[in-house]
C-alpha positions as a printed NumPy array, in Angstrom:
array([[ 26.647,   0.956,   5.901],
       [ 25.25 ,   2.73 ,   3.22 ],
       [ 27.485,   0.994,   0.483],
       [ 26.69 ,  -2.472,   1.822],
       [ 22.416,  -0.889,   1.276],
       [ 23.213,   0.146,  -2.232],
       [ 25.053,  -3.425,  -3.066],
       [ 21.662,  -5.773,  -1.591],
       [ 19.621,  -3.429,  -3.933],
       [ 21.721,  -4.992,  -7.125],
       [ 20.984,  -8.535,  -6.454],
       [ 18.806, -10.359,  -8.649],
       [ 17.38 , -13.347,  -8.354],
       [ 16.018, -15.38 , -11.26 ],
       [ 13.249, -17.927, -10.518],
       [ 11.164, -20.234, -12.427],
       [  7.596, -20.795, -11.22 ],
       [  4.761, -22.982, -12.197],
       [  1.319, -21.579, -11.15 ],
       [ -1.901, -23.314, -11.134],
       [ -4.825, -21.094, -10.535],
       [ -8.119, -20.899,  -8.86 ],
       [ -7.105, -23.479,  -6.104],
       [ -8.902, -23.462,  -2.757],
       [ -6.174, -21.459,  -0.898],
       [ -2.644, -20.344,  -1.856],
       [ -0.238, -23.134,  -1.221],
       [  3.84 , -23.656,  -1.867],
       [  3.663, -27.097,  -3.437],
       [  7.361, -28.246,  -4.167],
       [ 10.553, -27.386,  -5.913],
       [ 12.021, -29.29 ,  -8.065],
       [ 15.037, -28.808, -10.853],
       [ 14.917, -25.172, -10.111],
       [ 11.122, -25.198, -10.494],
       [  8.643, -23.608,  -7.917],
       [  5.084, -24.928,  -7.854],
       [  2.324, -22.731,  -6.552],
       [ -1.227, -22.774,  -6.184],
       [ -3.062, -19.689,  -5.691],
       [ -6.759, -18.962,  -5.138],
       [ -7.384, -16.349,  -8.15 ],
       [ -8.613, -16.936, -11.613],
       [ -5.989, -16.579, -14.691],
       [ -8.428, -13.315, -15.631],
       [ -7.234,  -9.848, -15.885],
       [ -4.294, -10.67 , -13.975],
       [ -5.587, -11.84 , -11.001],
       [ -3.482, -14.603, -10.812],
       [ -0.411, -12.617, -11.458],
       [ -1.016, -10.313,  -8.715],
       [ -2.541, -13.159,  -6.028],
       [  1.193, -14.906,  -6.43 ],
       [  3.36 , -11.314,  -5.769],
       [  0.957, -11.031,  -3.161],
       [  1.701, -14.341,  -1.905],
       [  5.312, -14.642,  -2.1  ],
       [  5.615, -11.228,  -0.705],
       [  4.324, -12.808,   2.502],
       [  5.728, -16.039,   2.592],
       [  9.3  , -14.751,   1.711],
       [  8.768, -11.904,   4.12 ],
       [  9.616,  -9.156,   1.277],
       [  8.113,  -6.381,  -0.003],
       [  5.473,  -6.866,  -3.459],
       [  7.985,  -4.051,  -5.719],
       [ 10.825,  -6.132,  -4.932],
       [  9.287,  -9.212,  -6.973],
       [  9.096,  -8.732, -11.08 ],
       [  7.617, -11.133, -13.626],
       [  9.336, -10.882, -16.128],
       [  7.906, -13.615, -18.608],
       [  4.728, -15.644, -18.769],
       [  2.056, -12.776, -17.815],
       [ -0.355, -14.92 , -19.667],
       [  0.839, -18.416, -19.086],
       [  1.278, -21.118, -15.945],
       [  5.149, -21.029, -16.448],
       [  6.597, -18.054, -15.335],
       [ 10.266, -16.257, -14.616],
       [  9.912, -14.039, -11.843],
       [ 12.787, -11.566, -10.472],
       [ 13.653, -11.231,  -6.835],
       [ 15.333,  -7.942,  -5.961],
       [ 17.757,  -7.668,  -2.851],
       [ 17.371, -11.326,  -1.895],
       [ 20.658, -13.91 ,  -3.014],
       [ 19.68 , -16.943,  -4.851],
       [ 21.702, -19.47 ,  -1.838],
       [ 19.137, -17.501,   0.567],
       [ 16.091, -17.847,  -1.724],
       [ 16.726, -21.578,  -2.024],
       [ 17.624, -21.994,   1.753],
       [ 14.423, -20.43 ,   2.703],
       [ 11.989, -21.997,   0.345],
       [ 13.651, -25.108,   1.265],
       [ 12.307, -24.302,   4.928],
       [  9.464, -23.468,   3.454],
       [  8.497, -26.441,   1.863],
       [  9.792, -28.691,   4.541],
       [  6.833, -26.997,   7.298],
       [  4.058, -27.278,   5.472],
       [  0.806, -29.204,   6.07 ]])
Protein backbone atom coordinates (compact mmCIF):
# COMPACT_ATOMS: atom_id res chain seq x y z
CA UNK A 1 0.00 0.00 0.00
CA UNK A 2 2.45 2.38 0.79
CA UNK A 3 4.57 1.76 -2.48
CA UNK A 4 1.49 2.03 -4.70
CA UNK A 5 1.10 5.98 -2.40
CA UNK A 6 4.65 6.84 -3.19
CA UNK A 7 4.22 5.78 -7.13
CA UNK A 8 0.62 8.23 -7.63
CA UNK A 9 2.85 10.99 -6.03
CA UNK A 10 5.35 10.69 -9.29
CA UNK A 11 2.79 11.22 -11.88
CA UNK A 12 2.77 14.26 -13.79
CA UNK A 13 0.52 15.55 -15.86
CA UNK A 14 1.26 18.20 -18.48
CA UNK A 15 -1.63 20.45 -19.62
CA UNK A 16 -2.08 23.30 -21.85
CA UNK A 17 -4.64 25.93 -20.86
CA UNK A 18 -6.04 29.01 -22.40
CA UNK A 19 -7.45 31.50 -19.81
CA UNK A 20 -9.55 34.44 -20.43
CA UNK A 21 -10.01 36.63 -17.46
CA UNK A 22 -12.46 38.76 -15.69
CA UNK A 23 -15.52 36.73 -17.04
CA UNK A 24 -18.80 36.78 -15.13
CA UNK A 25 -18.23 33.40 -13.35
CA UNK A 26 -15.59 30.65 -13.75
CA UNK A 27 -16.57 28.38 -16.55
CA UNK A 28 -14.79 25.09 -18.38
CA UNK A 29 -15.34 26.16 -21.97
CA UNK A 30 -13.95 23.28 -24.28
CA UNK A 31 -10.96 21.21 -25.13
CA UNK A 32 -9.67 21.01 -28.09
CA UNK A 33 -6.12 19.60 -29.66
CA UNK A 34 -4.93 19.17 -26.17
CA UNK A 35 -6.07 22.71 -25.32
CA UNK A 36 -8.23 23.63 -22.19
CA UNK A 37 -10.28 26.82 -22.34
CA UNK A 38 -11.24 28.55 -19.14
CA UNK A 39 -12.89 31.53 -18.06
CA UNK A 40 -12.43 32.76 -14.68
CA UNK A 41 -13.89 35.74 -12.82
CA UNK A 42 -10.47 37.54 -11.66
CA UNK A 43 -8.52 40.26 -13.29
CA UNK A 44 -4.95 39.34 -14.99
CA UNK A 45 -3.51 41.76 -11.90
CA UNK A 46 -1.14 40.63 -9.33
CA UNK A 47 -1.93 37.19 -10.03
CA UNK A 48 -5.32 37.03 -9.44
CA UNK A 49 -6.05 35.22 -12.32
CA UNK A 50 -3.40 32.69 -11.71
CA UNK A 51 -4.63 31.84 -8.40
CA UNK A 52 -8.72 32.10 -9.32
CA UNK A 53 -7.86 29.08 -12.01
CA UNK A 54 -5.78 26.66 -9.21
CA UNK A 55 -8.58 27.57 -7.22
CA UNK A 56 -10.93 26.51 -9.75
CA UNK A 57 -9.56 23.42 -11.08
CA UNK A 58 -8.84 22.32 -7.62
CA UNK A 59 -12.61 22.07 -7.28
CA UNK A 60 -13.77 20.96 -10.42
CA UNK A 61 -11.09 18.13 -10.65
CA UNK A 62 -11.75 17.34 -7.03
CA UNK A 63 -7.84 17.75 -6.08
CA UNK A 64 -6.03 19.53 -3.81
CA UNK A 65 -4.57 23.49 -4.96
CA UNK A 66 -0.45 22.15 -4.16
CA UNK A 67 -1.03 19.39 -6.40
CA UNK A 68 -1.55 21.86 -9.51
CA UNK A 69 1.82 23.89 -10.77
CA UNK A 70 2.05 26.51 -13.52
CA UNK A 71 4.78 26.13 -14.82
CA UNK A 72 4.82 28.68 -17.84
CA UNK A 73 2.74 31.68 -18.80
CA UNK A 74 2.41 33.45 -15.19
CA UNK A 75 1.88 36.56 -17.17
CA UNK A 76 0.14 35.42 -20.28
CA UNK A 77 -3.50 33.72 -21.42
CA UNK A 78 -1.60 30.52 -22.60
CA UNK A 79 -0.44 28.57 -19.95
CA UNK A 80 1.28 24.89 -19.09
CA UNK A 81 0.08 23.81 -15.91
CA UNK A 82 1.32 20.50 -13.97
CA UNK A 83 -1.02 18.03 -12.38
CA UNK A 84 0.57 15.97 -9.62
CA UNK A 85 -0.81 12.37 -8.73
CA UNK A 86 -3.52 12.47 -11.39
CA UNK A 87 -2.70 10.21 -14.99
CA UNK A 88 -3.14 12.08 -18.13
CA UNK A 89 -5.99 9.04 -19.59
CA UNK A 90 -7.86 10.10 -16.18
CA UNK A 91 -7.39 13.87 -16.62
CA UNK A 92 -8.77 13.64 -20.15
CA UNK A 93 -11.59 11.13 -19.16
CA UNK A 94 -12.76 13.44 -16.54
CA UNK A 95 -12.62 16.77 -18.23
CA UNK A 96 -14.26 15.04 -20.98
CA UNK A 97 -17.22 14.49 -18.38
CA UNK A 98 -16.73 17.65 -17.51
CA UNK A 99 -17.33 19.40 -20.49
CA UNK A 100 -20.06 17.13 -21.66
CA UNK A 101 -22.48 18.39 -18.23
CA UNK A 102 -22.24 21.71 -18.49
CA UNK A 103 -24.89 24.41 -19.02
Amino acid sequence: MIEWVMMMADIETRLTVRVQPNAVRNMLLDLNDGVLRVKIKAPPVEGKANRELVDFLSVVLGIRKSDIRIEKGLVGRNKVITIFGLEHARLMKMLAGLLTHKT
